[in-house]
DRENMARVO-608607 format. One record per residue (C-alpha): residue in three letters; x, y, z. Coordinates in pm, 1 decimal. Each point is the difference from the previous one (the first is absolute). Example, Ala and Ser with C-alpha at 12.3 -4.5 7.8 and 13.67 -1.06 7.14 Angstrom:
BEGIN
    r        c1        c2        c3
  ALA    1230.0    -450.0     780.0
  SER     137.0     344.0     -66.0
end
This chain:
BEGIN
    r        c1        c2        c3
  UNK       0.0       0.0       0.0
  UNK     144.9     345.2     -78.4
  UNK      29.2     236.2     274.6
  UNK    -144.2     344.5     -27.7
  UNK     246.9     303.7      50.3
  UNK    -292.0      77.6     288.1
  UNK      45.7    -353.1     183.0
  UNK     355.7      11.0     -21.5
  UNK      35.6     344.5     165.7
  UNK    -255.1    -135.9     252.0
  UNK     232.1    -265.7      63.4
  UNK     282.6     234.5      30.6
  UNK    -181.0     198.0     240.8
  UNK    -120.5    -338.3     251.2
  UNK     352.1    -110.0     -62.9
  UNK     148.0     354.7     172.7
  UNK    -250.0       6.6     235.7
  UNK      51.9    -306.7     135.8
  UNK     424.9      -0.7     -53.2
  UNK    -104.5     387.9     179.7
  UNK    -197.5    -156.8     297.8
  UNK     291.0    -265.2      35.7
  UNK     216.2     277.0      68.4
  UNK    -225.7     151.5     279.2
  UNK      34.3    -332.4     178.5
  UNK     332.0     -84.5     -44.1
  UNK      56.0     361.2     129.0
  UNK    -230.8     -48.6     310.0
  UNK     169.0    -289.6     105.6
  UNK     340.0     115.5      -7.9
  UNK    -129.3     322.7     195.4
  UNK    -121.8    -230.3     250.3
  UNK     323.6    -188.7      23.6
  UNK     194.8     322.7      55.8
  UNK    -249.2      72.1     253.2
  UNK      46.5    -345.7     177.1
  UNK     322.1      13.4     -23.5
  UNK      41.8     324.0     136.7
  UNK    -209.2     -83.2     288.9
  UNK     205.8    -273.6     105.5
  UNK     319.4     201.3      11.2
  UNK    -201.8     221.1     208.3
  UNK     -85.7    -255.5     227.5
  UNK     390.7    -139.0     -15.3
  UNK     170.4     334.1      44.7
  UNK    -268.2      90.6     321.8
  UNK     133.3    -360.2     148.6
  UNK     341.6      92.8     -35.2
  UNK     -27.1     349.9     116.4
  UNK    -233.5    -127.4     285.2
  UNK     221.8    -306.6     115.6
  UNK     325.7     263.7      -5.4
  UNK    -160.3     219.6     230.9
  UNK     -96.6    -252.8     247.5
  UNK     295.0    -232.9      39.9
  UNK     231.3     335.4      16.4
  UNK      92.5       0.2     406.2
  UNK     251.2     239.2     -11.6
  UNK    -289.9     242.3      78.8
  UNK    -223.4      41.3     291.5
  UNK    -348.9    -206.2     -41.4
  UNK    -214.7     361.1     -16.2
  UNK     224.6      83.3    -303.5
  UNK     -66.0    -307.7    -143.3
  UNK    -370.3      28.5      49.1
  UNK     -14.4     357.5    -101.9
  UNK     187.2    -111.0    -317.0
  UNK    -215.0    -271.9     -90.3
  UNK    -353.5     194.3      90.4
  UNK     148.9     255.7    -261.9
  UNK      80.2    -273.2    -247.0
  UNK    -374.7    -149.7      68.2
  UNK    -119.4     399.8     -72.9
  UNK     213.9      29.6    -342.4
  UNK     -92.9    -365.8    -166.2
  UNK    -390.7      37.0     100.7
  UNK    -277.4     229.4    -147.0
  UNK    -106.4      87.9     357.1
  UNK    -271.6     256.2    -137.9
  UNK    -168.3    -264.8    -238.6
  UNK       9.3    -252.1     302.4
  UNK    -160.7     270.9     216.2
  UNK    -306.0      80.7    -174.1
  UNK       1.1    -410.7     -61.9
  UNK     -18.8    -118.7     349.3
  UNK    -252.2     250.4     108.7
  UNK    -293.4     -27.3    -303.1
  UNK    -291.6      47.6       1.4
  UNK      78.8     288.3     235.9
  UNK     256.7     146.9    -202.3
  UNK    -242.5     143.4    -228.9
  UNK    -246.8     127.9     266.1
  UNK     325.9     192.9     152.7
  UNK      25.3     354.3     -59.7
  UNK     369.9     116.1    -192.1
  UNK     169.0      93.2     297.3
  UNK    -119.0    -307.0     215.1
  UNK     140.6    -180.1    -284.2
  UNK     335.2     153.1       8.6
  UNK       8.1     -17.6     381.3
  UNK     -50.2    -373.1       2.0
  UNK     263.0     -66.9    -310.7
  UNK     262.3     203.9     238.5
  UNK     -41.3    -200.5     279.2
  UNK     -45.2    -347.5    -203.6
  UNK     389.7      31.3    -121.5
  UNK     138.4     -28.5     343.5
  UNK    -300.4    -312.0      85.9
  UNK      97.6    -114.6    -381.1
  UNK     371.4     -25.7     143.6
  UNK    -120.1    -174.8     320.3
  UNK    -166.9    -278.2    -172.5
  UNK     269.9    -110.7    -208.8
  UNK     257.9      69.5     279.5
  UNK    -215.4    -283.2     211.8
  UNK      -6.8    -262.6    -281.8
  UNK     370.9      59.8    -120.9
  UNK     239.8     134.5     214.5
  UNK     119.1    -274.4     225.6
  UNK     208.6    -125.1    -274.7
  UNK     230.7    -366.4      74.9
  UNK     163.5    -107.3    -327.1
  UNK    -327.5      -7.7    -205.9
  UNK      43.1     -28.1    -370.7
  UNK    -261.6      97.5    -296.7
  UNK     -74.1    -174.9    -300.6
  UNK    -206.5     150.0    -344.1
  UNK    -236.9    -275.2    -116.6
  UNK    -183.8     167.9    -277.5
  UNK    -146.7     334.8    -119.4
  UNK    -303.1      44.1    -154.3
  UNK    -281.6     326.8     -36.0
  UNK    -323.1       5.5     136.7
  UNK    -352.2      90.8    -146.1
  UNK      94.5     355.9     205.9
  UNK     351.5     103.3    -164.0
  UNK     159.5    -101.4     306.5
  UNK     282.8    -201.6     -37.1
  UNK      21.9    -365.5     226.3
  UNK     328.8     -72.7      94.9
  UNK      21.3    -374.9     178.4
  UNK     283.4    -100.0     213.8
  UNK      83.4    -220.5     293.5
  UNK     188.6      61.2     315.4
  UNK     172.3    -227.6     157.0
  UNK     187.3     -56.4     367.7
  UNK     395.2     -41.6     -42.3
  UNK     -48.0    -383.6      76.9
  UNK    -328.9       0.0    -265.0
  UNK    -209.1    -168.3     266.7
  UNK    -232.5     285.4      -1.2
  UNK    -156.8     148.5    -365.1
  UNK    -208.6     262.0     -24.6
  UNK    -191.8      54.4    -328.8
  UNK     -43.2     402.0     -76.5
  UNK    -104.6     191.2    -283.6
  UNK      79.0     378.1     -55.1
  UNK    -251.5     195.6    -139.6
  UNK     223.8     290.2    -223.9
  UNK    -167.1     257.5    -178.1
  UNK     149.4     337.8    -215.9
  UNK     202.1      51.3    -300.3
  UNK     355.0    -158.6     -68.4
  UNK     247.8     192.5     282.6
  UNK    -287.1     147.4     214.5
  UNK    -149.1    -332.4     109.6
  UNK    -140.8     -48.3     333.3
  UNK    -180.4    -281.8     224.1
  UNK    -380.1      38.6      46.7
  UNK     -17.7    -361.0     242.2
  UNK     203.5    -236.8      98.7
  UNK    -179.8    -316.3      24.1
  UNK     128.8    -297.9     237.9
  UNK    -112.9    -355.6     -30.1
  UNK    -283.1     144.7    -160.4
  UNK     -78.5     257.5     255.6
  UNK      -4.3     352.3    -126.9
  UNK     112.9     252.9     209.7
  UNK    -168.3     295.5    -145.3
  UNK    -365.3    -176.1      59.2
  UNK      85.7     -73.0     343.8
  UNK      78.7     336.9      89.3
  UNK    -279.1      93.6    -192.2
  UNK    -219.9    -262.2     211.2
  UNK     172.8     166.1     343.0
  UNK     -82.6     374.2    -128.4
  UNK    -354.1     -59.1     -97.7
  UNK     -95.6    -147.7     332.0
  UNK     100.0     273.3     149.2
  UNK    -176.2     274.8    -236.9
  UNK    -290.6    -208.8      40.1
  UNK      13.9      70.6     376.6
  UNK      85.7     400.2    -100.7
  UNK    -291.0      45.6    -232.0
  UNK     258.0      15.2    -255.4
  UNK     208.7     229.6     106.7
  UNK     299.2       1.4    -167.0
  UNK     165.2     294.1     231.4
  UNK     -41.6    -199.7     323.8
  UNK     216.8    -333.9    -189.6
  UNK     267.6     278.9     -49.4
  UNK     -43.1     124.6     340.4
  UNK      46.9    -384.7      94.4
  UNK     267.0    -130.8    -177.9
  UNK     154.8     370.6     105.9
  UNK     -15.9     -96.5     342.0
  UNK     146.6    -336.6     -56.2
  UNK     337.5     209.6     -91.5
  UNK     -80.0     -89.4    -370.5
end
């Protein structure tokens, strides 16, 4: 059958669409390598600045802990994780409740992960996998493990932001996230407030947060 100069530039045109759309894909997953990829050295460089700071005892243990609450305060996005652990009420706050409560959250944001990480002994970290969730967000699964491996803790960081700005949004450990607990914590206690978000900050202020 001869082909019409009309099918054949249809053809051309399905043919460029599709070789076109391949692209886009081939494109999107590379991206979202990079991003995986990127989130993992995030994860690996935190570790290693983490694991310097607390086996260094040439200094005095509140230097240590200041210097690891500041390292806790640079690798997380404590503003997203404040207006996180405290919704619905977030939204029902006025601006400058809001900004109260996110100034007091970095020093309670430093507390938190002070508790679950400081008392380092010889723990090491291993990267499992990478992948993105439905949210952006990228998952970054690891173990830790004691120095003698009888102990093996399975926890996944949640990293979000561009390539060099990334931060952690959770930090999930044997499949209990840390950002819904606190959330859990904070809302029984607005519930008891009638929602007041000023009288958590006036809490977690007293608390030394």
């Amino acid at each position: 059958m001869r082909q019409t100069k009309a099918s054949a530039s249809v053809r051309w045109i399905q043919n460029a669409v599709f070789a076109g759309l391949t692209s886009v894909f081939l494109f999107t997953d590379t991206v979202a390598a990079a991003a995986t990829d990127t989130a993992a050295s995030f994860v690996q460089k935190a570790a290693v600045e983490a694991i310097a700071i607390l086996s260094n005892r040439s200094i005095e243990d509140s230097e240590r802990r200041a210097q690891f609450r500041g390292a806790i305060l640079r690798n997380f996005d404590a503003p997203a994780i404040a207006q996180l652990v405290v919704e619905p009420y977030w939204a029902r706050a006025s601006a400058d409740q809001q900004s109260r409560f996110q100034a007091v959250f970095a020093g309670a944001l430093a507390n938190i992960y002070t508790e679950r990480f400081y008392d380092y002994d010889g723990q090491s970290l291993q990267i499992k996998s990478a992948h993105a969730d439905a949210s952006g967000a990228t998952i970054v699964r690891s173990t830790i493990s004691t120095p003698t491996g009888s102990t093996v803790y399975d926890v996944d960081w949640i990293v979000t932001g561009p390539s060099g700005r990334e931060k952690f949004l959770d930090v999930v450990i044997d499949g209990v996230s840390t950002s819904a607990t606190t959330k859990q914590d904070y809302a029984s206690f607005l519930r008891g407030a009638n929602g007041n978000l000023d009288a958590l900050s006036a809490a977690l202020k007293a608390k030394g947060n």
